[in-house]
C-alpha positions as a printed Julia matrix, in Angstrom:
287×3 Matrix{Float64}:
  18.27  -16.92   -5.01
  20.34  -19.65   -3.38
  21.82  -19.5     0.03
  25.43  -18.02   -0.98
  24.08  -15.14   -2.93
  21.67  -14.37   -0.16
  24.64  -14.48    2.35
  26.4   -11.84    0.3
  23.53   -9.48   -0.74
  23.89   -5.97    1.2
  20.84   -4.66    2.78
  18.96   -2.18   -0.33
  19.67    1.04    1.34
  16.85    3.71    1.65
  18.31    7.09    1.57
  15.73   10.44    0.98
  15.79   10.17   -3.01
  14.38    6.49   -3.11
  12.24    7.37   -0.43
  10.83   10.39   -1.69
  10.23    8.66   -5.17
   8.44    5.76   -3.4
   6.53    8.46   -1.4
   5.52   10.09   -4.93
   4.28    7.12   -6.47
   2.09    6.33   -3.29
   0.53    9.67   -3.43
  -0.23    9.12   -6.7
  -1.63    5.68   -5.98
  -4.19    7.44   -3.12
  -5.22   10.17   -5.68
  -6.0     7.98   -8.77
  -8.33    6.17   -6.25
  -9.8     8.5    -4.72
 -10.43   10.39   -7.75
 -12.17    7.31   -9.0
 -14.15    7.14   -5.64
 -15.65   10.37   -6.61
 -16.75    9.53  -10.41
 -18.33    6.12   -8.99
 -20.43    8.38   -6.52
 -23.19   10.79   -6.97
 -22.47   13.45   -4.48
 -20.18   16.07   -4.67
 -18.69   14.91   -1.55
 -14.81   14.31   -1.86
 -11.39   15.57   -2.61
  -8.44   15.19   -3.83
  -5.71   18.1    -2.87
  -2.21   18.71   -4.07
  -0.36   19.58   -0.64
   3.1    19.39    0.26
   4.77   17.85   -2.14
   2.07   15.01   -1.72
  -1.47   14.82   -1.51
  -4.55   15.06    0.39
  -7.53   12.54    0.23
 -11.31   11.66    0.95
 -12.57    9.31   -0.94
 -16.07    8.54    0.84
 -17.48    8.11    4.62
 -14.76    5.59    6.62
 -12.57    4.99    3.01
  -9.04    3.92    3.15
  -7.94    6.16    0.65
  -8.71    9.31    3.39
  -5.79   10.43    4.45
  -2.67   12.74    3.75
  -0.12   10.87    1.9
   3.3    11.68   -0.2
   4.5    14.86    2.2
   8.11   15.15    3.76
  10.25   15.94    1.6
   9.39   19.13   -0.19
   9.89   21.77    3.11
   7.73   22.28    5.72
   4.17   22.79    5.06
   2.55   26.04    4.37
   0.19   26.81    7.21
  -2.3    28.51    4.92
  -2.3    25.04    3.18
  -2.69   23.0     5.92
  -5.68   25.16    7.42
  -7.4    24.9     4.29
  -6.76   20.91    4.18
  -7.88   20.41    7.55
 -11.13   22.68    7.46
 -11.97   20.13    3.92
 -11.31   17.13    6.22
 -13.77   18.84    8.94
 -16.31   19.56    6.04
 -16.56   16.12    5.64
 -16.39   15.59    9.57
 -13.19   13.28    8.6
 -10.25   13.28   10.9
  -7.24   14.3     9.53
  -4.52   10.97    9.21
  -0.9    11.93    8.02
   1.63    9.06    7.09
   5.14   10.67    7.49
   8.07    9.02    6.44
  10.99    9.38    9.54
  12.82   10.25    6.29
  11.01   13.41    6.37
  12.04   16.67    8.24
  11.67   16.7    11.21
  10.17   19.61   11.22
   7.08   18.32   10.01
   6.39   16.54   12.81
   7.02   19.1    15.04
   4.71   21.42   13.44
   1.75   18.72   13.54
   2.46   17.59   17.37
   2.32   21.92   17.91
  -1.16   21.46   16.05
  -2.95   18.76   18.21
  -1.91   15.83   15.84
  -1.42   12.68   17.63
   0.66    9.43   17.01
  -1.51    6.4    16.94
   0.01    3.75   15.29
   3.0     2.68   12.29
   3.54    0.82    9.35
   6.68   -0.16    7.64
   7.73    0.42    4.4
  10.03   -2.9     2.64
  11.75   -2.39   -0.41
  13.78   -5.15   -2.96
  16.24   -4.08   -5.2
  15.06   -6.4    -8.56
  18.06   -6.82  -11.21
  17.62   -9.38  -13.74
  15.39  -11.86  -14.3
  14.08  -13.68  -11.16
  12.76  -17.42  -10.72
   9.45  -17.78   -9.78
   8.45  -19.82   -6.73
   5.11  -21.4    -7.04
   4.56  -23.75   -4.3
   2.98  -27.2    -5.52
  -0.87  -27.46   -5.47
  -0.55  -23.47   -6.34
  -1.35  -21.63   -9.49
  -0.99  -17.85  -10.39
  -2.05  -16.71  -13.3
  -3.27  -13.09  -14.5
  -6.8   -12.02  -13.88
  -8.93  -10.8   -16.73
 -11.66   -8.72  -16.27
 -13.81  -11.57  -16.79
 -13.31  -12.65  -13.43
 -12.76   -9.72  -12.09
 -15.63   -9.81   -9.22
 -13.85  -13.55   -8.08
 -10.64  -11.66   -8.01
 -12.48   -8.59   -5.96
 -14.65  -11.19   -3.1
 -11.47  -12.9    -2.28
  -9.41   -9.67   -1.61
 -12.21   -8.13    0.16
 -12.93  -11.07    2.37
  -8.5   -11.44    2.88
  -8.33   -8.43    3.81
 -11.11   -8.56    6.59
  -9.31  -11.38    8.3
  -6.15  -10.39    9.16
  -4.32  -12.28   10.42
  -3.18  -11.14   14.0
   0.41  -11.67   14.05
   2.56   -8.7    15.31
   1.58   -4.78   16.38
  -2.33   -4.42   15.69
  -3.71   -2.14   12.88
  -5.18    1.29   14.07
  -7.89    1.11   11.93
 -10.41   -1.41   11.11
 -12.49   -1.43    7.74
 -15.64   -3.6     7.19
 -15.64   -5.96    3.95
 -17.91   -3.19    1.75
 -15.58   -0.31    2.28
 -12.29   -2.44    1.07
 -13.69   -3.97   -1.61
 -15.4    -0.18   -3.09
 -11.49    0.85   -2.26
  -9.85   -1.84   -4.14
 -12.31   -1.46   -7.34
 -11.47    2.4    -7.51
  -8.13    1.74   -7.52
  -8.1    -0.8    -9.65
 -10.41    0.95  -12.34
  -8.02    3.88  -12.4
  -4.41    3.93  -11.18
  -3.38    1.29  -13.38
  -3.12   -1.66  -10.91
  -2.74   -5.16  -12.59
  -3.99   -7.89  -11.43
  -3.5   -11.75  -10.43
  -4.91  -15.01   -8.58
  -3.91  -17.81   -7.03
  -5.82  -21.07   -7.19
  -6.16  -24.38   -5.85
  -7.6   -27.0    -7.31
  -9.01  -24.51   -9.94
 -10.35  -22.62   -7.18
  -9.72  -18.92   -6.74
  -8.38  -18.54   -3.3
  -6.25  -15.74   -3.61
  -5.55  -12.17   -5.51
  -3.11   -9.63   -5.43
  -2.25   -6.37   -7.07
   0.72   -4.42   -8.33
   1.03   -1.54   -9.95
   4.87   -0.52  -11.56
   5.4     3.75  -12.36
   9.01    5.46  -12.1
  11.01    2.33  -11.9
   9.09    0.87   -8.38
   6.71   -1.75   -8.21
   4.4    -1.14   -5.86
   3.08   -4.12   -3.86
  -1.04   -2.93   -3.34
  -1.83   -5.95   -1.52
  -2.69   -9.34   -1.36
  -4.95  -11.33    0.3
  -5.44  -15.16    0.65
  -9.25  -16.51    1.63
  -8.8   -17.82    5.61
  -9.42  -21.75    4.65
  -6.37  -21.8     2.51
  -3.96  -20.18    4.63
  -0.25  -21.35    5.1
  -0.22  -23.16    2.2
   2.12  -21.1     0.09
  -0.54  -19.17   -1.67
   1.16  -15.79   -0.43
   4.56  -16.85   -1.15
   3.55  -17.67   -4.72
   1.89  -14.05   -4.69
   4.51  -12.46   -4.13
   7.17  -14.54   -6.45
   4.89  -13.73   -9.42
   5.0   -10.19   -8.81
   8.45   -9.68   -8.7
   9.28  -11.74  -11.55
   6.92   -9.93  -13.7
   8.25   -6.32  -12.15
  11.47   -7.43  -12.83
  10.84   -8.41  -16.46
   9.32   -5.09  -16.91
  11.82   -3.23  -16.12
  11.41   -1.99  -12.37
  14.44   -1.67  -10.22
  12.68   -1.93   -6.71
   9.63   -3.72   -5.71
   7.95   -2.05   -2.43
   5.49   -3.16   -0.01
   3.65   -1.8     3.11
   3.08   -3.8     6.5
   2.02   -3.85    9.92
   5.61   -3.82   12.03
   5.92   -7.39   13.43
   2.91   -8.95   10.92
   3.1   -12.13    9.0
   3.5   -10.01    5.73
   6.27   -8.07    7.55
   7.69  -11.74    7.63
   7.02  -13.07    4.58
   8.42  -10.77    2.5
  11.67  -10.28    4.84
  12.2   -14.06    3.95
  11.92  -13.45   -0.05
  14.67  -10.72    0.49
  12.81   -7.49    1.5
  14.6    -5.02    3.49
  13.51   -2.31    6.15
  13.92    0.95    4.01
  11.61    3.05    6.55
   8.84    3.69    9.0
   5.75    6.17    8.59
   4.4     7.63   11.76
   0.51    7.68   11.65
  -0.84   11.09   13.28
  -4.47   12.14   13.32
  -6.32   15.09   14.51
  -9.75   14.88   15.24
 -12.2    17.13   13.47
């Protein structure tokens, strides 16, 4: 995209249809992992719940996949519903973590404040409208390839160990997880919601993997991750440049992606052209 396109592109704007597909697709995302969660385990312990218009989720003991995902936009919660979703949360003495769209009724959130639920934290939602073809950026030094299941553990250790050092630009995550729990996470999802994947190397070295998964015309960004010695050397920006291209050859007419407000990913993929579609409040309730 050169400069005089980019100064006349208009801002991708989010209204409630785009945001309740992209909400869809995510709860899908949560319940294809956490469904796999509960195959790769021996205990009964788990669940995934259709609720809202979205769904509910516990994967395993301090998983990212527990939570309450996909709701908003299908009315107001049944209270019969939600009593029996929180007393499976308390079963598994799980808190209870809602992301809600501000798309959402406001309702919602007026029923969950009522209900002892309280706001700890936010993440932003970025979306890019993909039409066409798009050039990939691959900063020299920097290959990304796909990533056969060959090499699928390499692919899995440098996520894992990304994603526990973040980097500490902009608001603070609520919510810590250690390297075991995001790496069990990122195989379940991988194994079963269809998410492709690819890796960035140096010097024929793996230092870097990311995942995307494409359903109902969005790509969804599931992360990336870049090992902490080879940092700000365009390993994310290359990432990120395959993925669209290769969303955008398939046939996806948004790419989306999920960040802390004010992180470094917030600003990396507001320079490659991402917009601010929306913000999800984070509310828990203790058990």
């Amino acid at each position: 995209m050169d400069a005089d396109a980019d100064a006349d592109r208009l801002p991708l704007f989010c209204g409630t249809e785009l945001a309740q597909r992209i909400e869809r697709v995510e709860a899908q995302l949560i319940s294809r992992g956490s469904e796999a969660a509960r195959r790769r385990r021996a205990d009964a312990e788990g669940f995934v719940l259709p609720f809202a218009g979205g769904v509910a989720s516990y994967a395993e003991e301090g998983s990212p996949l527990n939570k309450i995902a996909g709701i908003g936009f299908d009315g107001v919660p049944d209270i019969a519903a939600l009593d029996e979703v929180e007393r499976a949360f308390a079963a598994c003495h799980s808190p209870v973590q809602i992301e809600l769209a501000h798309l959402a009724d406001p309702a919602i959130a007026a029923l969950l404040t009522e209900r002892g639920y309280r706001l700890v934290s936010f993440e932003n939602v970025l979306g890019l409208a993909l039409k066409g073809e798009r050039e990939r950026v691959t900063p020299a030094g920097i290959e990304v390839r796909p990533s056969g299941d060959d090499e699928f553990d390499s692919w899995l250790d440098v996520v894992a160990e990304g994603f526990a050092h973040p980097d500490v630009q902009g608001v603070p995550s609520h919510e810590e997880f250690p390297r075991d729990v995001i790496a069990r996470a990122m195989r379940d999802l991988t194994a079963a919601a269809g998410v492709t994947r690819c890796v960035a190397l140096r010097e024929r070295v793996v230092v870097g993997g990311a995942g995307f998964r494409m359903t109902e015309g969005v790509a969804q960004l599931t992360g990336a991750a870049t090992a902490p010695a080879h940092r700000r050397r365009g390993v994310q920006t290359a990432l990120l440049s395959y993925r669209l291209s290769h969303a955008a050859a398939s046939g996806c007419d948004v790419a989306v992606i999920t960040t802390q407000p004010g992180s470094k990913s917030q600003q990396n993929a507001q320079r490659q052209g991402f917009d601010l579609l929306y913000t999800r409040a984070i509310l828990v309730k203790q058990p």
